[in-house]
MIPAMI-969537 format. One line per 3 residues: number of its first residue (from 1); their letters; for each residue x, y, z of C-alpha. Coordinates in Angstrom, 1 decimal, padded with zeros to 4 digits, always signed. Example, Ala and Ser with C-alpha at 12.3 -4.5 7.8 and 13.67 -1.06 7.14 Angstrom:
// MIPAMI-969537
1	AS	+012.3/-004.5/+007.8; +013.7/-001.1/+007.1
//
This chain:
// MIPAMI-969537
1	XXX	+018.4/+011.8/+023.8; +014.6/+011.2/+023.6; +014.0/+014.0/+021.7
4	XXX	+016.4/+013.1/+019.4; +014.6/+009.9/+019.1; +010.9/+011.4/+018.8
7	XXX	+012.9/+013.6/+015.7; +013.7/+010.5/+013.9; +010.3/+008.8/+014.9
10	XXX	+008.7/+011.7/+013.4; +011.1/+011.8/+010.1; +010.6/+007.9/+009.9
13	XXX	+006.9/+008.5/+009.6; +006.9/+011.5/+007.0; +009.1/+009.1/+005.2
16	XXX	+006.9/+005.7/+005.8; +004.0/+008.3/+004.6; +006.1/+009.4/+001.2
19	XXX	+006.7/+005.9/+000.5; +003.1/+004.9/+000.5; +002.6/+007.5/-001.7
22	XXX	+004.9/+006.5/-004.2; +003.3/+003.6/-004.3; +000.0/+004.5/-004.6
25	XXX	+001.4/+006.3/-007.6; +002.5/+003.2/-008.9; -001.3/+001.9/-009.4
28	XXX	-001.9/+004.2/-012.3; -002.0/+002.3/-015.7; +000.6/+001.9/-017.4
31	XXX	+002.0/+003.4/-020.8; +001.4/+001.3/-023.8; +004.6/+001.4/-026.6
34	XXX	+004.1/+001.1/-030.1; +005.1/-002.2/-030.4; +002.6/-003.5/-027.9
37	XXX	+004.3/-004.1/-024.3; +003.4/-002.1/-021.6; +006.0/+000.2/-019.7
40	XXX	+007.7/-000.7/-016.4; +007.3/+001.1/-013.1; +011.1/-000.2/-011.7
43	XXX	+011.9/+003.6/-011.2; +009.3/+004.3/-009.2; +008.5/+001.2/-007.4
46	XXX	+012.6/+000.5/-006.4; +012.9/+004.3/-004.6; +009.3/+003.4/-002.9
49	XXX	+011.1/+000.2/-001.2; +014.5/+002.5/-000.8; +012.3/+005.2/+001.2
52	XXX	+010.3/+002.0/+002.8; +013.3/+000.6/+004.0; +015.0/+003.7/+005.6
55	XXX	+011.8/+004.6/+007.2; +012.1/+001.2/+008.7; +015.9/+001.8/+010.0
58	XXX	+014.9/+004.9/+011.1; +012.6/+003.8/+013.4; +014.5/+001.2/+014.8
61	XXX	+017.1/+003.6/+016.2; +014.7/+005.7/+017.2; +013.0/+003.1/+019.4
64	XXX	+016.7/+002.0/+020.3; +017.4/+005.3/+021.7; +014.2/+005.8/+023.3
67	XXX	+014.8/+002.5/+025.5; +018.0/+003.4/+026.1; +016.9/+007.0/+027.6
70	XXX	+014.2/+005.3/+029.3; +016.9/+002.6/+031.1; +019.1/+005.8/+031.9
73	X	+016.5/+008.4/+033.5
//
C-alpha cells in the first residue's frame, strides 16, 4: 500500500508540474481579431484548473493511504 501511494504522489506531481505549465502558456499575448477584441484563453486555462485539481485529489489519497499504511505496519 505505500508504494501504491508514492505512485500516485509521484503522478500527482508530474501532473501538478503539467498544470503549471499550461499555465505558464497561458501568459503569452493574446490573438488580436479583426474587429478589435482580443481572443480568450478559456480552453487552455479551464484544463490547467482540471489537471490542478486532480493533482490535488491525487495527492490527497495518496497521503490518505500512506497514513493508513503507516497506522497498519
Amino acid at each position: 500500500m505505500l508504494e501504491a501511494a508514492r505512485s500516485l504522489a509521484l503522478l500527482s506531481a508530474l501532473l501538478l508540474a503539467v498544470s503549471v505549465t499550461i499555465w505558464g502558456m497561458l501568459r503569452g499575448p493574446l490573438l488580436q481579431r479583426l474587429d478589435g477584441s482580443r481572443a480568450s484563453n478559456d480552453g487552455p486555462a479551464e484544463l490547467a484548473l482540471k489537471t490542478l485539481v486532480l493533482a490535488f485529489a491525487l495527492s490527497f489519497v495518496a497521503a490518505v493511504w500512506a497514513i493508513v499504511a503507516w497506522i497498519v505496519a
